[in-house]
C-alpha positions as CSV (number, residue, x, y, z in Angstrom):
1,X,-44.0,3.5,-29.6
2,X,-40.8,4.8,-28.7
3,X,-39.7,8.7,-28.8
4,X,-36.4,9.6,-30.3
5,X,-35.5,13.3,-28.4
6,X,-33.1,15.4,-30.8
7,X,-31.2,18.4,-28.2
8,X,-29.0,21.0,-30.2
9,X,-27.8,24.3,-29.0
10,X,-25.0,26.0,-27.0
11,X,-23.5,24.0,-24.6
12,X,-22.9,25.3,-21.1
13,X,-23.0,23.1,-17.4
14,X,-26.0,21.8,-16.3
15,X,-27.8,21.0,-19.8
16,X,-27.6,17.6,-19.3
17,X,-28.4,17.2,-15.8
18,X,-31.7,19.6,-16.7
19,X,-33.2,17.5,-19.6
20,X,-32.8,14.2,-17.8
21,X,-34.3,15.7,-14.7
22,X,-37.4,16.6,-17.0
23,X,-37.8,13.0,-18.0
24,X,-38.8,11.9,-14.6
25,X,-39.0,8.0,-14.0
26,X,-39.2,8.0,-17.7
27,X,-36.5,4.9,-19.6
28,X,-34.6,5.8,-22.1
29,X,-33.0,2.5,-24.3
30,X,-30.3,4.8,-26.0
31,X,-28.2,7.9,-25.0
32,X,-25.8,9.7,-27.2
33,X,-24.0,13.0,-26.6
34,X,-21.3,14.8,-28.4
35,X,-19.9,18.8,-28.4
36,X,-18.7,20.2,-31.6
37,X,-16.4,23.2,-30.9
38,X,-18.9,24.7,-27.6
39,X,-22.4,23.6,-29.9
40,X,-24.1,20.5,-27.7
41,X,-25.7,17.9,-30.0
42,X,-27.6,15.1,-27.7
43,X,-30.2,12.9,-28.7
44,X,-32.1,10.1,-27.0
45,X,-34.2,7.3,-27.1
46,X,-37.2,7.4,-24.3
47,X,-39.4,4.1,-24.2
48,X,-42.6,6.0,-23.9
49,X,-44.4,8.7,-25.8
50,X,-47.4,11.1,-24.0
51,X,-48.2,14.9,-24.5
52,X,-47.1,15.4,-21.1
53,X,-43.9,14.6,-21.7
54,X,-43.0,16.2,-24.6
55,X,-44.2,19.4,-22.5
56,X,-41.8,19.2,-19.7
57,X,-38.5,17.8,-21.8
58,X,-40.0,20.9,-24.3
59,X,-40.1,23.7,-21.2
60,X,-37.2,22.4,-19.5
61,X,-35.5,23.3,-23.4
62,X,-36.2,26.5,-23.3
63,X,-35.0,27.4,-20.0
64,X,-31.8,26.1,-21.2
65,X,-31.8,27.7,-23.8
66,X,-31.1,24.6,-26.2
67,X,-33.5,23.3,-29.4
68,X,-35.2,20.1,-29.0
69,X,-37.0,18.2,-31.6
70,X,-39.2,14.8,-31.0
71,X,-39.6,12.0,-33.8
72,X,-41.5,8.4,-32.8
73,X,-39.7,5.4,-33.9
74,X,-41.7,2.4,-35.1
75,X,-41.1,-0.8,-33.4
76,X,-37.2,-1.6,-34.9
77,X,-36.1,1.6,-35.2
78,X,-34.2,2.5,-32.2
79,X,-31.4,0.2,-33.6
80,X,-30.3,-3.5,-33.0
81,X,-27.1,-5.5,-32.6
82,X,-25.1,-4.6,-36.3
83,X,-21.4,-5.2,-37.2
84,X,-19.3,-2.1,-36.4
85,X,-15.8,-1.0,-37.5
86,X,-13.6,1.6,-36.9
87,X,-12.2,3.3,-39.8
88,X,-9.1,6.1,-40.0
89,X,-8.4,8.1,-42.5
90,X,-5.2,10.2,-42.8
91,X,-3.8,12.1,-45.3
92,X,-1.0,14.8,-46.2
93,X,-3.4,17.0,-46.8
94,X,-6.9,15.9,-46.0
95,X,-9.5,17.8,-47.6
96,X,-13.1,17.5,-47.0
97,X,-13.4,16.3,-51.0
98,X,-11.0,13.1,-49.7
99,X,-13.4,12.4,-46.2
100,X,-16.7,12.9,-49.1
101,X,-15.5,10.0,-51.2
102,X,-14.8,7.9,-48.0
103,X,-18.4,8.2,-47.1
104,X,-19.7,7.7,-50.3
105,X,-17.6,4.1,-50.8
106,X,-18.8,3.4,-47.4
107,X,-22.7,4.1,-48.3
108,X,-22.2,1.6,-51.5
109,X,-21.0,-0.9,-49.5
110,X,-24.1,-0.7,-46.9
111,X,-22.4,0.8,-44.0
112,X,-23.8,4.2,-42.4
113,X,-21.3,6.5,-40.4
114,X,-22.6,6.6,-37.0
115,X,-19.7,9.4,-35.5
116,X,-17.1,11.4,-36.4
117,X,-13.9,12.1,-34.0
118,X,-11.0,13.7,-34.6
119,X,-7.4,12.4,-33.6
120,X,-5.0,14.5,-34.7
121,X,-4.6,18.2,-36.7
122,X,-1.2,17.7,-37.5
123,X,1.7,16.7,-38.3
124,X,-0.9,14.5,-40.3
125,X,-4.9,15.4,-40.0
126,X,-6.6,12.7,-39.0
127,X,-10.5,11.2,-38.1
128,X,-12.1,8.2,-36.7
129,X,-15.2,7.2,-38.0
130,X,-17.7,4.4,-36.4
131,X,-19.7,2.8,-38.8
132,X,-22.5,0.5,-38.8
133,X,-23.4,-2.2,-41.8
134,X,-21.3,-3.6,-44.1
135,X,-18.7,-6.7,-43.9
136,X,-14.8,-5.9,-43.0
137,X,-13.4,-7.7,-46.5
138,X,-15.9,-5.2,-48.5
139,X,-14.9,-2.2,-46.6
140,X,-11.5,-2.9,-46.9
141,X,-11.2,-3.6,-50.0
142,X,-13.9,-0.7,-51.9
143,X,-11.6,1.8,-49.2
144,X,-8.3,0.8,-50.0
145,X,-9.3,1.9,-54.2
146,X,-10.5,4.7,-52.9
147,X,-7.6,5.7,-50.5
148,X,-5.0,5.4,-54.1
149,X,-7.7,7.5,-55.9
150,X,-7.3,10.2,-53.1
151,X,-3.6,10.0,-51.8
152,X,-4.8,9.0,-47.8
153,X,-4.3,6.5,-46.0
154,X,-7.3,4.1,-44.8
155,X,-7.6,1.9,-42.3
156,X,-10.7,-0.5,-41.2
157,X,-10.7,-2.5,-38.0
158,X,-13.7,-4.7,-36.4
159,X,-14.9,-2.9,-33.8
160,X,-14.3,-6.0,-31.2
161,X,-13.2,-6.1,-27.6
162,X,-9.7,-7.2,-29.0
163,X,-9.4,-3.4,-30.2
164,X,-9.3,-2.4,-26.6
165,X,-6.9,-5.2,-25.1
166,X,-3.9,-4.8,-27.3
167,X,-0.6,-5.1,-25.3
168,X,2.4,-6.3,-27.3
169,X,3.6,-3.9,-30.5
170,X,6.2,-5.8,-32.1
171,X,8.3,-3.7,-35.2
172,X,11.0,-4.0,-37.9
173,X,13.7,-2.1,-37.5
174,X,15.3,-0.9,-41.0
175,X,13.2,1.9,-42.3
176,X,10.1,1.4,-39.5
177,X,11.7,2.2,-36.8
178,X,15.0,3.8,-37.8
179,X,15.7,5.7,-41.4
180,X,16.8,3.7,-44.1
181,X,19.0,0.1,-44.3
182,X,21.9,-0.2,-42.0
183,X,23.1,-2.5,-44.3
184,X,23.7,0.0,-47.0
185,X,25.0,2.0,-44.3
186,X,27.7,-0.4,-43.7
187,X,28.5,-1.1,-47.8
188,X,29.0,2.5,-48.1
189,X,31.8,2.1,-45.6
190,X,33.1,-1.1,-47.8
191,X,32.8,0.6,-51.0
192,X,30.2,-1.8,-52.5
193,X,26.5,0.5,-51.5
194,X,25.6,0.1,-54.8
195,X,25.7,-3.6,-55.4
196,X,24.3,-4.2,-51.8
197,X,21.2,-1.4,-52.1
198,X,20.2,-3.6,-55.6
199,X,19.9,-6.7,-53.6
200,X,18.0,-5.1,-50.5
201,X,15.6,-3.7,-52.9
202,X,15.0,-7.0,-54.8
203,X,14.3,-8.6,-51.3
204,X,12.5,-6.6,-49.5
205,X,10.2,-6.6,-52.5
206,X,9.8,-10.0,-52.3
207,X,12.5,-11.2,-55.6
208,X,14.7,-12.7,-53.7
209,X,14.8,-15.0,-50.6
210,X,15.4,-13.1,-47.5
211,X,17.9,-15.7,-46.1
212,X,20.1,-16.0,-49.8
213,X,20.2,-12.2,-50.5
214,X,21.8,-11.6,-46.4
215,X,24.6,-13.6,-46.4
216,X,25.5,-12.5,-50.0
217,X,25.2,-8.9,-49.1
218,X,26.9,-9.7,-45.4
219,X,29.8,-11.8,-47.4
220,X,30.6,-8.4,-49.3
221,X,31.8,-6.7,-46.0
222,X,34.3,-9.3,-44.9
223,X,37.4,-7.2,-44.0
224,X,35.3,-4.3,-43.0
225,X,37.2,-3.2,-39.4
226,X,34.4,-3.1,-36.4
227,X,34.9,0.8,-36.2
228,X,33.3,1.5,-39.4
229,X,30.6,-0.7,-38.0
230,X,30.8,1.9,-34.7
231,X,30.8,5.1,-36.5
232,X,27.8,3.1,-38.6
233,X,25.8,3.2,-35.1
234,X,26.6,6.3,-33.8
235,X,25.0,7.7,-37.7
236,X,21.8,5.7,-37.2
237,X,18.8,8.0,-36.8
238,X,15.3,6.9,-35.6
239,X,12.3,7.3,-38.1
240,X,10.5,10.8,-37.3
241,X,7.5,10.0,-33.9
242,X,9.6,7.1,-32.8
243,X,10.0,8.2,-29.5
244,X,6.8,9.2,-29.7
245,X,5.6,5.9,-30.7
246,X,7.4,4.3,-27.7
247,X,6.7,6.6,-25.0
248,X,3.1,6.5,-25.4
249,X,2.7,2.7,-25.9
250,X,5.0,2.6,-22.2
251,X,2.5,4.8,-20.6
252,X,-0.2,2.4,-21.7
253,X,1.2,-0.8,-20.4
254,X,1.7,-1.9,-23.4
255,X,5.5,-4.5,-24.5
256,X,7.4,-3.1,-27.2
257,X,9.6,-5.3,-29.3
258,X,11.7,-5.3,-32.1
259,X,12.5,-8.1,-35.0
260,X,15.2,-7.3,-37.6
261,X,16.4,-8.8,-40.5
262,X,19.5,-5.9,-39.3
263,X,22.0,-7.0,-36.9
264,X,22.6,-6.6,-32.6
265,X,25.4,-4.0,-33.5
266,X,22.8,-1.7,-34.1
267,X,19.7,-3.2,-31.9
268,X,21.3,-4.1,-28.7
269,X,21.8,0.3,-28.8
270,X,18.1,1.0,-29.7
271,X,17.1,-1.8,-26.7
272,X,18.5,0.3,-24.3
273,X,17.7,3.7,-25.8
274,X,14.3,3.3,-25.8
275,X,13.8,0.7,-23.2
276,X,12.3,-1.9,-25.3
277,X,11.2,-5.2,-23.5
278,X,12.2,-7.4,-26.6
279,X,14.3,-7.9,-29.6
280,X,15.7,-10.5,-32.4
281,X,18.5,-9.3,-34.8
282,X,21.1,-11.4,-36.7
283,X,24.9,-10.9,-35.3
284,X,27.5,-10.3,-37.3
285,X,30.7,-12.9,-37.0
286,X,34.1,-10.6,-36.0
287,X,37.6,-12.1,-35.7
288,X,40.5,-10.2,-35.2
289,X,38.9,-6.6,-35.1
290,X,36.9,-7.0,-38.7
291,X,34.1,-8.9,-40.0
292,X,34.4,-11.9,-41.6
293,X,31.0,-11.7,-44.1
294,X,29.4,-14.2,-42.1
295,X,26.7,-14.1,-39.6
296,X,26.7,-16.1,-36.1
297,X,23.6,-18.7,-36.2
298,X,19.9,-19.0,-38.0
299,X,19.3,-15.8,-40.0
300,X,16.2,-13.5,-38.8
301,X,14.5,-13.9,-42.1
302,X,10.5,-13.9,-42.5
303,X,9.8,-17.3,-40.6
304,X,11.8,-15.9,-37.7
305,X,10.1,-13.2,-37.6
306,X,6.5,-14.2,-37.3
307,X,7.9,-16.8,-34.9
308,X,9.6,-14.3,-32.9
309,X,6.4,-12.4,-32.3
310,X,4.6,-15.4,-30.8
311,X,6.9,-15.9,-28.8
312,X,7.4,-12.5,-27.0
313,X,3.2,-12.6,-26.8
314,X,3.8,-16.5,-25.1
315,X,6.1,-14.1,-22.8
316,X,3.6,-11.6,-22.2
317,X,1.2,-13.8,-21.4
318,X,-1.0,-12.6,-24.7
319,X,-2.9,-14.2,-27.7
320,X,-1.6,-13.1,-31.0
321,X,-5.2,-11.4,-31.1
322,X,-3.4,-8.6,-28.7
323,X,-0.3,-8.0,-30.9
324,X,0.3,-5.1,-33.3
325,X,3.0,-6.0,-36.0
326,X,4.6,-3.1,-38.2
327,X,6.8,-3.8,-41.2
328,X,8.1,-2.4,-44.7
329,X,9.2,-5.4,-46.5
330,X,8.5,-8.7,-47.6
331,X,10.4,-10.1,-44.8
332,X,8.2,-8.7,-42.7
333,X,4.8,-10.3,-44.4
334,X,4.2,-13.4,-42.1
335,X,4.6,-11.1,-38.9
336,X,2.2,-8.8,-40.0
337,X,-0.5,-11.7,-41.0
338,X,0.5,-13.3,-37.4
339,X,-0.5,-10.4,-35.6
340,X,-4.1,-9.0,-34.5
341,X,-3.4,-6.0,-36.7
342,X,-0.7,-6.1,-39.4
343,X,0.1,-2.7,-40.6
344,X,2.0,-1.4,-43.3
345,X,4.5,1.6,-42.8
346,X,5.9,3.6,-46.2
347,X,5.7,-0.3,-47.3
348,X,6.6,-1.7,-50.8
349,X,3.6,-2.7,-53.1
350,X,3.6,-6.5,-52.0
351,X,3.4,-5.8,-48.4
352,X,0.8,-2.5,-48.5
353,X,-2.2,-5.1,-50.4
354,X,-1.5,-7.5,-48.0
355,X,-1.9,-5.4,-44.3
356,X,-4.4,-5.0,-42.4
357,X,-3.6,-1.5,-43.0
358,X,-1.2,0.8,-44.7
359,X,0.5,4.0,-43.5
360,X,2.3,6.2,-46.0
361,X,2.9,9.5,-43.7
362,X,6.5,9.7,-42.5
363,X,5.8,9.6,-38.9
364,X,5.8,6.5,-36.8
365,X,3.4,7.9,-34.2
366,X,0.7,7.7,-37.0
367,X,0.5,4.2,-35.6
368,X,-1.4,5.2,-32.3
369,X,-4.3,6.7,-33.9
370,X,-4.8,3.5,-35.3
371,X,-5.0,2.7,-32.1
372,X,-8.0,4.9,-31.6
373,X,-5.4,7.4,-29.2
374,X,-5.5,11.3,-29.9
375,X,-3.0,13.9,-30.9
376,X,-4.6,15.7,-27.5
377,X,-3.8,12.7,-25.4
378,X,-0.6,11.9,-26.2
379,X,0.4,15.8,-25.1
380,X,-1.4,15.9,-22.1
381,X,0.4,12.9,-21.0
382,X,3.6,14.5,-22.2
383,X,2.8,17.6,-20.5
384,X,2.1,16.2,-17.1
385,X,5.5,14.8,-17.0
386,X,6.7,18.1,-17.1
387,X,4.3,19.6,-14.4
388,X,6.0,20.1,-10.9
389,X,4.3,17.4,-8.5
């Protein structure tokens, strides 16, 4: 019979070290602690059940000043190998209602929530939960109804060594990591935005081939001189947690690359702005000072893409297992299904059902507690770089 030890009260130095000293040469088979804003819950499984032992964790308790409680587990019960995942849950706001109905699709589809941690408080509240039960098509599918029906974002991952040895994040460019479509940028400077923002729409929902709708909307620019494509790059501005993004994915050794269905007027600046290790963007033909409405080679369209980011994980020396792809439009779906973890950001219909997951918060940073890193983390490291050595 096995003994299942149940420790809450305040927590202080030392609590620890005194209960396990109590146990003696005792085994335990499981150990779980966690503290809760200063209040200690620990709880753990011993392999053996006598009065005598119950007395000394019970007096070593009380001089602690903690509560303890003792329930024996039938052969079985101190758990077993079970699928896990690791789901997030954001939202703009995210009330407790939202985090209620997230537990209650994940009870109907027989997973139990086995912790709760919080990653960020703002600028978009955030929590990780670890479940246990359940398979990840089910889950995915009973928590992306759910996450319309409350106006969050969910994400569900296997919880699989794979989760822990991404290294290559590979992202669009137009509105992923830079606000809005450079291309419109440039029509507005040829007086045709209009006709050109109709066709981006249509593609990057899918409409239209990617390939067809680029050199029609590149051909409407011949004539345009290349300083309207220079003032065009000085206006770009990156997507809100960019930097963010980057930095912290640097720090942790991981590659960060970029694929764009955009052009190397714009990418070759972000490349050295942010000190990205890889890109692909389509370049734009220029004769005489102006554009000619052509473009130099193979177009970057959604084959390219994909193709690109097995290629900079061949680089890397990584499987595609290890690669995080982020995209907004249909261009960007075969990258996001080549990749380890597909995810979705402010995303068109088409590509959001079709991610591994889906962000709609305006901040590209959102993308690391998908990554299972904290708001708390990424500041401390951000501090320390500002602490004198």
């Amino acid at each position: 019979m096995s003994l299942l030890v149940t420790v809450t009260g305040p927590d202080h130095p030392g609590v620890t070290a005194g209960l396990f000293e109590a146990l003696g040469a005792t085994e335990f088979s499981d150990v779980e602690q966690v503290v809760v804003h200063e209040r200690l819950l620990l709880g753990f499984v011993l392999e053996s059940d006598t009065s005598a032992l119950r007395a000394a964790i019970a007096s070593a308790a009380a001089g602690l000043s903690v509560d303890v409680e003792f329930t024996p587990l039938a052969g079985g019960e101190a758990g077993g190998a079970t699928t896990r995942h690791h789901v997030t849950v954001l939202g703009l706001p995210l009330p407790p209602t939202a985090l209620a109905a997230v537990a209650r699709r994940l009870a109907g589809a027989g997973a139990n929530i086995e912790s709760i941690r919080r990653l960020s408080s703002y600028p978009a509240p955030s929590y990780e939960l670890v479940v246990a039960g359940g398979q990840t098509a089910d889950l995915r599918a009973g928590l992306a109804a759910e996450a319309v029906l409350q106006r969050v974002d969910i994400a569900v991952e296997p919880a699989s060594l794979y989760r822990r040895a991404r290294r290559l994040v590979v992202m669009d460019v137009d509105s992923t990591l830079v606000q809005g479509e450079v291309i419109e940028m440039l029509a507005a400077e040829a007086g045709c935005e209009a006709e050109v923002a109709r066709v981006t729409a249509a593609a990057m929902a899918g409409e239209l081939d990617f390939e067809t709708s680029l050199r029609s909307r590149v051909a409407l620019l011949a004539g345009l001189p290349v300083d309207a494509v220079d003032r065009v790059r000085a206006a770009v501005r990156l997507t809100p947690g960019a930097r963010t993004l980057v930095r912290t994915l640097k720090r942790l050794g991981y590659a960060v690359g970029i694929v764009s269905g955009g052009f190397t007027a714009v990418t070759d600046d972000l490349v050295a702005e942010l000190g990205l290790d890889h890109a692909l963007a389509n370049v734009l033909e220029v004769r005489e000072g102006r554009l000619t409405g052509s473009v130099v080679g193979a177009v970057v369209d959604r084959g390219a893409k994909a193709a690109a980011l097995r290629r900079f994980a061949d680089l890397e020396g990584l499987t595609t297992a290890q690669t995080v792809a982020i995209g907004d439009g249909a261009n960007d779906l075969d990258m996001l299904a080549a990749a380890g973890l597909g995810i979705a950001f402010n995303a068109k219909p088409v590509v959001r059902d079709a991610a591994d997951a889906a962000l709609s918060v305006p901040f590209l940073d959102a993308v690391l507690f998908l990554l299972g890193i904290t708001r708390a983390e990424i500041e401390a490291a951000d501090a320390s770089d500002t602490e004198p050595t």
